[in-house]
ChimeraX commands (.cxc) that place a marker at each C-alpha (Angstrom):
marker #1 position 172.53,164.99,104.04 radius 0.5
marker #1 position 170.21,163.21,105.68 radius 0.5
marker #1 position 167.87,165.16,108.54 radius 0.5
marker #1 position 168.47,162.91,112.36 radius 0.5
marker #1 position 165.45,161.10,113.44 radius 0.5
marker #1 position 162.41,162.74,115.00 radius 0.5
marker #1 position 161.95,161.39,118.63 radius 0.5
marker #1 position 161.76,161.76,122.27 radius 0.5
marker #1 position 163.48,165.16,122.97 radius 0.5
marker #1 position 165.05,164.77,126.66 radius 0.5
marker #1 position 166.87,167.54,128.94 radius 0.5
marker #1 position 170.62,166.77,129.52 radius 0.5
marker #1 position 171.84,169.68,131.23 radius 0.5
marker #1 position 170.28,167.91,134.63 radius 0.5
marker #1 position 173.51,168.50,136.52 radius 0.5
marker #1 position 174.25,172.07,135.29 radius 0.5
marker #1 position 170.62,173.19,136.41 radius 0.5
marker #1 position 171.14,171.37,139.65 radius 0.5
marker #1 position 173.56,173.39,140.59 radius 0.5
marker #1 position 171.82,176.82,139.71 radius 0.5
marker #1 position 169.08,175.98,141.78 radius 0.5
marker #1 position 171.68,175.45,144.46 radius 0.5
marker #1 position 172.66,178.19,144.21 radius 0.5
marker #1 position 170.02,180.70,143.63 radius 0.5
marker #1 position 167.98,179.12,146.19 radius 0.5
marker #1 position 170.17,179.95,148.90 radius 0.5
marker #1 position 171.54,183.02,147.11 radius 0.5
marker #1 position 168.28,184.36,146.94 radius 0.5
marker #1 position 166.66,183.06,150.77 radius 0.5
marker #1 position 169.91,183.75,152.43 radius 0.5
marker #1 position 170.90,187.29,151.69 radius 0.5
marker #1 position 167.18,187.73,152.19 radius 0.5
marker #1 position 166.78,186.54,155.36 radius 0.5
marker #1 position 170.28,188.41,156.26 radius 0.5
marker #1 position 168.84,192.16,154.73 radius 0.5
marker #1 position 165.39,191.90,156.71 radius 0.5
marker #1 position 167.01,190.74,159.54 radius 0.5
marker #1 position 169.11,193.73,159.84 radius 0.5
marker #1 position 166.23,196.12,158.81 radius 0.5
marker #1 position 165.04,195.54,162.24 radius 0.5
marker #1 position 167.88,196.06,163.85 radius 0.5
marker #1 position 169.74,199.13,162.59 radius 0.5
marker #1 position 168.78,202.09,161.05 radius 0.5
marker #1 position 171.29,202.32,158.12 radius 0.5
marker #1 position 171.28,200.77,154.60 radius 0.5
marker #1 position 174.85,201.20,154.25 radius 0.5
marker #1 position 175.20,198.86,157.24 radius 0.5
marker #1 position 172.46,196.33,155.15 radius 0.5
marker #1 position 174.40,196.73,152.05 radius 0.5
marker #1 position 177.76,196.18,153.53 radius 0.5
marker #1 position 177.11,193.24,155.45 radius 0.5
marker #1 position 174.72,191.70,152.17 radius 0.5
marker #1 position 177.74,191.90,150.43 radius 0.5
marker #1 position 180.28,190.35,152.68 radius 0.5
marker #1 position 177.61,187.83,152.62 radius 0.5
marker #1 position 177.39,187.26,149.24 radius 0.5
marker #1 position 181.01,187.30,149.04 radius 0.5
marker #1 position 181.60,184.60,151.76 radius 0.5
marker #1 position 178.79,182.53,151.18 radius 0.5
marker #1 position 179.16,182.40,147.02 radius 0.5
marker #1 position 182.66,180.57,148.24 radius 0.5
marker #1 position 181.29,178.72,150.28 radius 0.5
marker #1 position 178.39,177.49,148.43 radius 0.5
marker #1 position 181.20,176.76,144.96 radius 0.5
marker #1 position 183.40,174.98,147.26 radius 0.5
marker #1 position 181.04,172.84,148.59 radius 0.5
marker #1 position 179.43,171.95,144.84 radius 0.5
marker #1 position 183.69,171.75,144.13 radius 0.5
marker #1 position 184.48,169.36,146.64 radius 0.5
marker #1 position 181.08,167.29,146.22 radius 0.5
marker #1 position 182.03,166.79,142.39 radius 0.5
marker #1 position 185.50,165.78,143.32 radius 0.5
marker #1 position 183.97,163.02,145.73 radius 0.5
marker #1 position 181.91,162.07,143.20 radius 0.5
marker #1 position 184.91,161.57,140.52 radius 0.5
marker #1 position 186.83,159.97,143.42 radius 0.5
marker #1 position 184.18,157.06,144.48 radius 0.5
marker #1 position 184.01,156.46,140.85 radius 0.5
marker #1 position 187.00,154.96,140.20 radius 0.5
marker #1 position 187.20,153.16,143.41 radius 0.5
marker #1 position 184.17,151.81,142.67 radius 0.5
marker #1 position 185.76,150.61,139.26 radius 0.5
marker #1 position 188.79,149.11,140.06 radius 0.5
marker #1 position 186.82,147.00,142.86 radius 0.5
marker #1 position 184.91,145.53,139.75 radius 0.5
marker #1 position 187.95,145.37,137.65 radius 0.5
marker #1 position 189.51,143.29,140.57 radius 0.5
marker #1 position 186.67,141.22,141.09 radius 0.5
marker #1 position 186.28,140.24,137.48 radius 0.5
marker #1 position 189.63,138.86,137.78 radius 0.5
marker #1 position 189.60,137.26,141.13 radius 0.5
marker #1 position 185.74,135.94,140.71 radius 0.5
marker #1 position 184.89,136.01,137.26 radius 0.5
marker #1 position 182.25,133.39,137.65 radius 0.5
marker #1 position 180.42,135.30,140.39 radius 0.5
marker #1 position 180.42,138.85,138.77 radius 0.5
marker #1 position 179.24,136.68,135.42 radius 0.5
marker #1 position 176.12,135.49,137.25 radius 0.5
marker #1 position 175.63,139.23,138.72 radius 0.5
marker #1 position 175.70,140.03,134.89 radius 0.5
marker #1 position 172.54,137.17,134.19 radius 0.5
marker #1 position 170.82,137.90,137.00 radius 0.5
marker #1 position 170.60,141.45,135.70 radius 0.5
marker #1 position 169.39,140.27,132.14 radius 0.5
marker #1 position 167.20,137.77,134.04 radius 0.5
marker #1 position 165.80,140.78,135.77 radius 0.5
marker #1 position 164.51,142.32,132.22 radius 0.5
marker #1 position 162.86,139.16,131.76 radius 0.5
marker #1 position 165.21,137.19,130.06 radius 0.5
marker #1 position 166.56,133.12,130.05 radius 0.5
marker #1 position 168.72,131.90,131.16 radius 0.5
marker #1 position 169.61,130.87,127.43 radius 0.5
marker #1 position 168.67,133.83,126.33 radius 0.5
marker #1 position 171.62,135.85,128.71 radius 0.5
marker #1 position 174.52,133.37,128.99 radius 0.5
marker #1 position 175.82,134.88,125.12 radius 0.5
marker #1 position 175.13,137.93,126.38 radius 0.5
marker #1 position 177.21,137.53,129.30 radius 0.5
marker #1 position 180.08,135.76,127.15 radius 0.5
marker #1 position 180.23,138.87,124.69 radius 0.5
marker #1 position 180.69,140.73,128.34 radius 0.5
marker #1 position 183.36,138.49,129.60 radius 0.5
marker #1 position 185.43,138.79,126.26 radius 0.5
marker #1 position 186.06,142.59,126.83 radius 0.5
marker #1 position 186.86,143.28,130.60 radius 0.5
marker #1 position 186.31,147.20,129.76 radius 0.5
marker #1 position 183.15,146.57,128.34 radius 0.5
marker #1 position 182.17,144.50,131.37 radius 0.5
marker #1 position 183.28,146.28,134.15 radius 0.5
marker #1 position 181.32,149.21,132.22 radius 0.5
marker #1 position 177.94,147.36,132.18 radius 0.5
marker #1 position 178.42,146.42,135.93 radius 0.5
marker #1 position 179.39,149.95,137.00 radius 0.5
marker #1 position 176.01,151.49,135.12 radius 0.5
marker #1 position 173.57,148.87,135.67 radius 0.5
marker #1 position 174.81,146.46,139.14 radius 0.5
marker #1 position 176.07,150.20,140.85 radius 0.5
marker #1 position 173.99,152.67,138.76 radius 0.5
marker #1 position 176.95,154.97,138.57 radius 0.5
marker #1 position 178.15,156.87,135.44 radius 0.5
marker #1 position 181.04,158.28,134.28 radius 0.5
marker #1 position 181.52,161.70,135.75 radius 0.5
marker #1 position 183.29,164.29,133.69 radius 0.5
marker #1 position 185.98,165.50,134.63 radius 0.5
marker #1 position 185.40,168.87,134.88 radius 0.5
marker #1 position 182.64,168.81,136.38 radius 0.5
marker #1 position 184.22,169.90,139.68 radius 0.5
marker #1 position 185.36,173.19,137.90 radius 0.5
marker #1 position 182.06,173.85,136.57 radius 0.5
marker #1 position 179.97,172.98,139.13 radius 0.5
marker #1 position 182.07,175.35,141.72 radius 0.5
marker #1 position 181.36,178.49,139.28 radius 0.5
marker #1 position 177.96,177.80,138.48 radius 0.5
marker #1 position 177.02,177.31,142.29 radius 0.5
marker #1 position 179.01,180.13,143.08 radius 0.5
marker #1 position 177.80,182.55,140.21 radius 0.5
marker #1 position 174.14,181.86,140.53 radius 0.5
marker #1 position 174.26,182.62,144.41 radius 0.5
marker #1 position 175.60,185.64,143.51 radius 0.5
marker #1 position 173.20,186.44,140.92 radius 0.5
marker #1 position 170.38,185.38,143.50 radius 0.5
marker #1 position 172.05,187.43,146.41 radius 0.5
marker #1 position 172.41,190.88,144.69 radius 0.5
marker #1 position 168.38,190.97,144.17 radius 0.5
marker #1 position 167.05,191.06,147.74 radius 0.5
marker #1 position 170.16,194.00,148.55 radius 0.5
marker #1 position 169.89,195.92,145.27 radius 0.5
marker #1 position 166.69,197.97,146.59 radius 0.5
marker #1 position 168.59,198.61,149.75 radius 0.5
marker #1 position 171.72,200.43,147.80 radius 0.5
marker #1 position 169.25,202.79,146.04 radius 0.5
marker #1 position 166.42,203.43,148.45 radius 0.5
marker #1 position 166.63,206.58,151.06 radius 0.5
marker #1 position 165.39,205.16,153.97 radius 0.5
marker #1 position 166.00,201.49,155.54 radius 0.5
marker #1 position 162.01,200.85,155.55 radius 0.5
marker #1 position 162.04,201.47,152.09 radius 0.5
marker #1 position 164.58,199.04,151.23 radius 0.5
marker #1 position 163.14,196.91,153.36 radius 0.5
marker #1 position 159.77,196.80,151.59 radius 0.5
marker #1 position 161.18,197.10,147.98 radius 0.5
marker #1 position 163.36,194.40,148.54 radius 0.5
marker #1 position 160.55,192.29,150.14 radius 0.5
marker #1 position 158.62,192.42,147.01 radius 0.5
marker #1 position 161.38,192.40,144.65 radius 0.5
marker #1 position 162.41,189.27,146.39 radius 0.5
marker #1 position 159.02,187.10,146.74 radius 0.5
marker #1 position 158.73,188.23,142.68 radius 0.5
marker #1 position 162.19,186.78,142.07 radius 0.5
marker #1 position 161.51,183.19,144.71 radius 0.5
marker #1 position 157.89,182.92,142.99 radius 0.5
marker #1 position 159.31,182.82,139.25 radius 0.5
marker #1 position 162.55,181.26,140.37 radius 0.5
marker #1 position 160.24,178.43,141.96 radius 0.5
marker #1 position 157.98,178.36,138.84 radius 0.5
marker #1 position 160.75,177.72,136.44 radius 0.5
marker #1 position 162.82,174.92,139.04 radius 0.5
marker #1 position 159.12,173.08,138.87 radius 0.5
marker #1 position 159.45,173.06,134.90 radius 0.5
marker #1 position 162.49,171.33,135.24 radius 0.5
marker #1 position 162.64,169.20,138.05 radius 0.5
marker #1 position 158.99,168.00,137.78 radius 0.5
marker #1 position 157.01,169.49,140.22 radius 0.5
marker #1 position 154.15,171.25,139.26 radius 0.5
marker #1 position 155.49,174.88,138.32 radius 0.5
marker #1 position 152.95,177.20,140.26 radius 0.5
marker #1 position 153.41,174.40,143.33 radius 0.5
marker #1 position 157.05,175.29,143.12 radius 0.5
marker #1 position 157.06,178.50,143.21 radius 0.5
marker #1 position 154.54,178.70,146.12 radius 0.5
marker #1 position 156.60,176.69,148.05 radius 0.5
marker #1 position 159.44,178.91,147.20 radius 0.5
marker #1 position 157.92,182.05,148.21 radius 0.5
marker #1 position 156.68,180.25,151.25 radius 0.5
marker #1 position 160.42,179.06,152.17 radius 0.5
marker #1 position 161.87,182.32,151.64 radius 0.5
marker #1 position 159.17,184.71,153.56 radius 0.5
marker #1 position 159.45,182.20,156.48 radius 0.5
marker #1 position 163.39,182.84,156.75 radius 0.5
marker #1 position 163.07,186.60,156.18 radius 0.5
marker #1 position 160.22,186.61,158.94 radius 0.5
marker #1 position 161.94,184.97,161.52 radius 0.5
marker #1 position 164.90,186.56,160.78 radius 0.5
marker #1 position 162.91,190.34,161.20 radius 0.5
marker #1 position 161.57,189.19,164.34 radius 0.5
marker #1 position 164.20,187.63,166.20 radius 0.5
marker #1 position 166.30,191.46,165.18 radius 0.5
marker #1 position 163.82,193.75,166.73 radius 0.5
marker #1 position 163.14,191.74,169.57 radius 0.5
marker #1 position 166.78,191.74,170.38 radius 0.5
marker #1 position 167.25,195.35,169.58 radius 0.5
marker #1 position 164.29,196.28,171.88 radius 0.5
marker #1 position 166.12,194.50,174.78 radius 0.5
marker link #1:1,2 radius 0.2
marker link #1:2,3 radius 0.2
marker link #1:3,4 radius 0.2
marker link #1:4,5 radius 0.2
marker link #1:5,6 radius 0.2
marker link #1:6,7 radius 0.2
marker link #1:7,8 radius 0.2
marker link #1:8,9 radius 0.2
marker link #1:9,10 radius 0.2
marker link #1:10,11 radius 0.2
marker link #1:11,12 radius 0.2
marker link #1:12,13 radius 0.2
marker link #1:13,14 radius 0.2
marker link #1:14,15 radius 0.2
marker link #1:15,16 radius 0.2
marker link #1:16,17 radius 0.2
marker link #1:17,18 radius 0.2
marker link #1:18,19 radius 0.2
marker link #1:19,20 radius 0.2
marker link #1:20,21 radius 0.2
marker link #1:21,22 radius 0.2
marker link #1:22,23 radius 0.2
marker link #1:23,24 radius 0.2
marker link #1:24,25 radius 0.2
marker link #1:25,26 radius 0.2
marker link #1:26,27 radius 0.2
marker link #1:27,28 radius 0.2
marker link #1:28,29 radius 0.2
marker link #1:29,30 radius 0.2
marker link #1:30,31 radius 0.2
marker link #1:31,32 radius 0.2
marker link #1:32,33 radius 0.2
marker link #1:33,34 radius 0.2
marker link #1:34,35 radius 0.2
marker link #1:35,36 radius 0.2
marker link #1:36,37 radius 0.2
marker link #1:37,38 radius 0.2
marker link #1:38,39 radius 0.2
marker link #1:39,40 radius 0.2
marker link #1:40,41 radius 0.2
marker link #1:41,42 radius 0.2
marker link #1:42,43 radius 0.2
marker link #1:43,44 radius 0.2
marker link #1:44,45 radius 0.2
marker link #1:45,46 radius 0.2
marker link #1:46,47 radius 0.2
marker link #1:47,48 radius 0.2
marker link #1:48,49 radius 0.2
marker link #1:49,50 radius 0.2
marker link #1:50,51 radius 0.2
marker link #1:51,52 radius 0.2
marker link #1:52,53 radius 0.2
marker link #1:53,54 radius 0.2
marker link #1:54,55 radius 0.2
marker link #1:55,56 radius 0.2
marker link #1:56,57 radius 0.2
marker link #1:57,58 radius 0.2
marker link #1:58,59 radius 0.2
marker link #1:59,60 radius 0.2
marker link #1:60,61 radius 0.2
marker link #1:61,62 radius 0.2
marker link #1:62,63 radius 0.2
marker link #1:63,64 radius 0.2
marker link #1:64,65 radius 0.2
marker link #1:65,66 radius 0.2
marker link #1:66,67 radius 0.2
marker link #1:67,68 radius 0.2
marker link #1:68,69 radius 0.2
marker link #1:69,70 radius 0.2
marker link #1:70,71 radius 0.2
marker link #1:71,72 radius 0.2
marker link #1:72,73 radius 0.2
marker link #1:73,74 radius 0.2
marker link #1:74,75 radius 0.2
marker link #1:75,76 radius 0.2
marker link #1:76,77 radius 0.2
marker link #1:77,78 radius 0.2
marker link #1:78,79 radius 0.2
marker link #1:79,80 radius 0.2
marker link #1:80,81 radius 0.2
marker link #1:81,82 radius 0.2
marker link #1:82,83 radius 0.2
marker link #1:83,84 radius 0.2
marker link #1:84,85 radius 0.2
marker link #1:85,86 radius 0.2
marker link #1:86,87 radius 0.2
marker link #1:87,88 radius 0.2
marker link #1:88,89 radius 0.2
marker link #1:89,90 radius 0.2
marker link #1:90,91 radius 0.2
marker link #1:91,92 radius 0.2
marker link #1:92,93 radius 0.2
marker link #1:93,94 radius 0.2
marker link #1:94,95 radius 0.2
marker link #1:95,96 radius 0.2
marker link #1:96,97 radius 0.2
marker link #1:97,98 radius 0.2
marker link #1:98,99 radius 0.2
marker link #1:99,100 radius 0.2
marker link #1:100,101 radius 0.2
marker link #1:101,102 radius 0.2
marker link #1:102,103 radius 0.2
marker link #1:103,104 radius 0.2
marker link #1:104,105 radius 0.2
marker link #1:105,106 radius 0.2
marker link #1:106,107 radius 0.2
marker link #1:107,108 radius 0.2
marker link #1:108,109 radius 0.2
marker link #1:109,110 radius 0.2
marker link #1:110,111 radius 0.2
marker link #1:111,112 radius 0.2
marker link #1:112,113 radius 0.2
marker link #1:113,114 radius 0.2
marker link #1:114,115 radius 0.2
marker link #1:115,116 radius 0.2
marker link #1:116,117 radius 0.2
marker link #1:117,118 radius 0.2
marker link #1:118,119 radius 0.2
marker link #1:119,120 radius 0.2
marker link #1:120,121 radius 0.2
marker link #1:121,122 radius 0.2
marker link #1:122,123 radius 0.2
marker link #1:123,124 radius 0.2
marker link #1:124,125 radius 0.2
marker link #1:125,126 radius 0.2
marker link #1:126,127 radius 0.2
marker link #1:127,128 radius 0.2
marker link #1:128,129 radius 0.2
marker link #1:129,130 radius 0.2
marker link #1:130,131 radius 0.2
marker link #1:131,132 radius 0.2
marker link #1:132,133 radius 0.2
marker link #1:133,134 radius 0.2
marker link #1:134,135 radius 0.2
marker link #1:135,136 radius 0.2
marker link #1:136,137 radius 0.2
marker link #1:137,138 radius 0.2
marker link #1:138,139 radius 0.2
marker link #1:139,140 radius 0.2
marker link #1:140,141 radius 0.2
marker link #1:141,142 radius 0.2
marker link #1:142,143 radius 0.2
marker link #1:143,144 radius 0.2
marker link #1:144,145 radius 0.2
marker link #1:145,146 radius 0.2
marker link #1:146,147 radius 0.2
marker link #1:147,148 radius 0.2
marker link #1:148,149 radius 0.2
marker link #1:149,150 radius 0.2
marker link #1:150,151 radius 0.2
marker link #1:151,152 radius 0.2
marker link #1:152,153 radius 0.2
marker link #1:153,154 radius 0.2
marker link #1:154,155 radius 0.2
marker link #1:155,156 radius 0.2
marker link #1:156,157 radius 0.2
marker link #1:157,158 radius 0.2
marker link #1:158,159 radius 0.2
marker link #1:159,160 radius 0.2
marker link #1:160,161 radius 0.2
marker link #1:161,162 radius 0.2
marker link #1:162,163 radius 0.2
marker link #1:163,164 radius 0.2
marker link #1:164,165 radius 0.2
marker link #1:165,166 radius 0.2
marker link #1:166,167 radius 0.2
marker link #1:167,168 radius 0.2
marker link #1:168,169 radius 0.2
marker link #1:169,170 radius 0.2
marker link #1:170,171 radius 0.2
marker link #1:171,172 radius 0.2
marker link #1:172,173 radius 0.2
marker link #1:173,174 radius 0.2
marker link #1:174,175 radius 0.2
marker link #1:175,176 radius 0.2
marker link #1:176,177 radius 0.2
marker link #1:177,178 radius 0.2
marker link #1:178,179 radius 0.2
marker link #1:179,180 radius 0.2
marker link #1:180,181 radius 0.2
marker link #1:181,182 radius 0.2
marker link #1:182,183 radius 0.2
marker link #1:183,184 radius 0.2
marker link #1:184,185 radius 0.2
marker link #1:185,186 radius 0.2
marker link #1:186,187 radius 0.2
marker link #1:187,188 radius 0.2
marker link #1:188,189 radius 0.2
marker link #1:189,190 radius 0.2
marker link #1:190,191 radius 0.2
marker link #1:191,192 radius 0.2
marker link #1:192,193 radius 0.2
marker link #1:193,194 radius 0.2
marker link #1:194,195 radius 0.2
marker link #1:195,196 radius 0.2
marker link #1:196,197 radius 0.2
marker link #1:197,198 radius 0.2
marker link #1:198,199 radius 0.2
marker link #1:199,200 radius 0.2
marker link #1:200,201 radius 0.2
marker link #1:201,202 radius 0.2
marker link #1:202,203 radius 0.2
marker link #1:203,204 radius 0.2
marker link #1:204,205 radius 0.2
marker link #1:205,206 radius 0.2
marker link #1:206,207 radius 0.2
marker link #1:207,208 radius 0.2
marker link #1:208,209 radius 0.2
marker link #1:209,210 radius 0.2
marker link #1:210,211 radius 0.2
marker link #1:211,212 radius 0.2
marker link #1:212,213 radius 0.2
marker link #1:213,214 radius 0.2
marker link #1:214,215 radius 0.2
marker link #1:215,216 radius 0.2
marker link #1:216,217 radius 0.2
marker link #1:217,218 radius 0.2
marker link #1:218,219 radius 0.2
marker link #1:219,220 radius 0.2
marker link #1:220,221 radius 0.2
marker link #1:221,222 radius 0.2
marker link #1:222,223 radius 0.2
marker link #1:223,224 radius 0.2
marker link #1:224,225 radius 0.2
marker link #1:225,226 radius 0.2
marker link #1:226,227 radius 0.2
marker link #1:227,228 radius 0.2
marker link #1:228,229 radius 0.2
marker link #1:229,230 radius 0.2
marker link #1:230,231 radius 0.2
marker link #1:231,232 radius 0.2
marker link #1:232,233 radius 0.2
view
């Protein structure tokens, strides 16, 4: 058996680690935001942890019905997309076959050089309406379960996120406590979160996470503040 050929090694899980940082971003700057809020307004982690949780709860659905329904539109504008070609390459062939050479013409090719290229397309309307949907539209084929997917993985990984800003307030004593375990915990959690989103989506890791961190201690601030002044009133 013959080994597969050594080259460029690329990440294809783009999509699926999309929607975790959808998720845990808002999972984990939310709930946040929510807990320290509160901390400055009552005196009772019960009251933080019930109302993080209903949170969680209601926002997790939320958050997977939103990634649901944006995968479904997705799916949906598609294949209207592709039947608009299909009926154009049978009501204007000749016009969607110069779209076709202008693309190749684009790479830097003849016009010589394109017009077999374009009659190998023509022969196999499939084919063709394929090459214009990736390369005149830039859209691919989504799967189709994506919607599925996309829902729990959104809705999981807020979830995950979520439960670490409450988890010091169901254990600690006193509300300050939680408070400041769960502001520590939680920068922790946004500064590595941030570091790994920057591995994969480009940005320079420690960048990312400072940004992160930044985000996050902004919401929880104003969130604080806005509580005890109102519960000073």
């Amino acid at each position: 058996m013959t080994s597969p050929p050594v080259g460029e090694q690329h990440f294809t899980h783009s999509a699926i680690v999309r929607d975790i940082v959808i998720g845990m971003s808002d999972g984990l700057t939310v709930p946040f935001a929510l807990a320290a809020g509160l901390s400055g307004a009552v005196t009772s982690t019960g009251i933080v942890v019930t109302a993080g949780l209903a949170e969680i709860a209601a926002g997790s659905i939320a958050m997977g019905l939103g990634g649901y329904l944006a995968a479904k539109t997705e799916i949906e504008h598609y294949h209207t997309e592709r039947l608009r070609e299909l009926r154009e390459t049978v009501e204007i062939p000749e016009q969607e076959a110069e779209e076709v050479a202008d693309i190749f013409r684009g790479y830097g090719l003849s016009q010589e050089q394109a017009a077999p290229i374009v009659a190998a397309l023509r022969s196999d309307p499939n084919r063709w309406v394929d090459f214009m949907m990736r390369f005149e539209l830039g859209l691919e084929l989504p799967d189709a379960k994506r919607a599925r997917q996309s829902a729990l993985t959104i809705g999981m990984s807020y979830v995950v996120g979520g439960l670490i800003p409450l988890a010091p307030y169901m254990i600690a004593d006193h509300i300050a406590l939680g408070l400041w375990w769960s502001v520590g915990v939680t920068l922790v959690a946004l500064l590595v979160f941030g570091y790994i989103k920057g591995r994969f989506t480009g940005i320079k890791p420690l960048r990312g996470g400072v940004q992160t961190v930044l985000i996050g201690s902004l919401a929880a601030a104003a969130a604080f503040t806005i509580a005890r002044l109102i519960g000073t009133q």
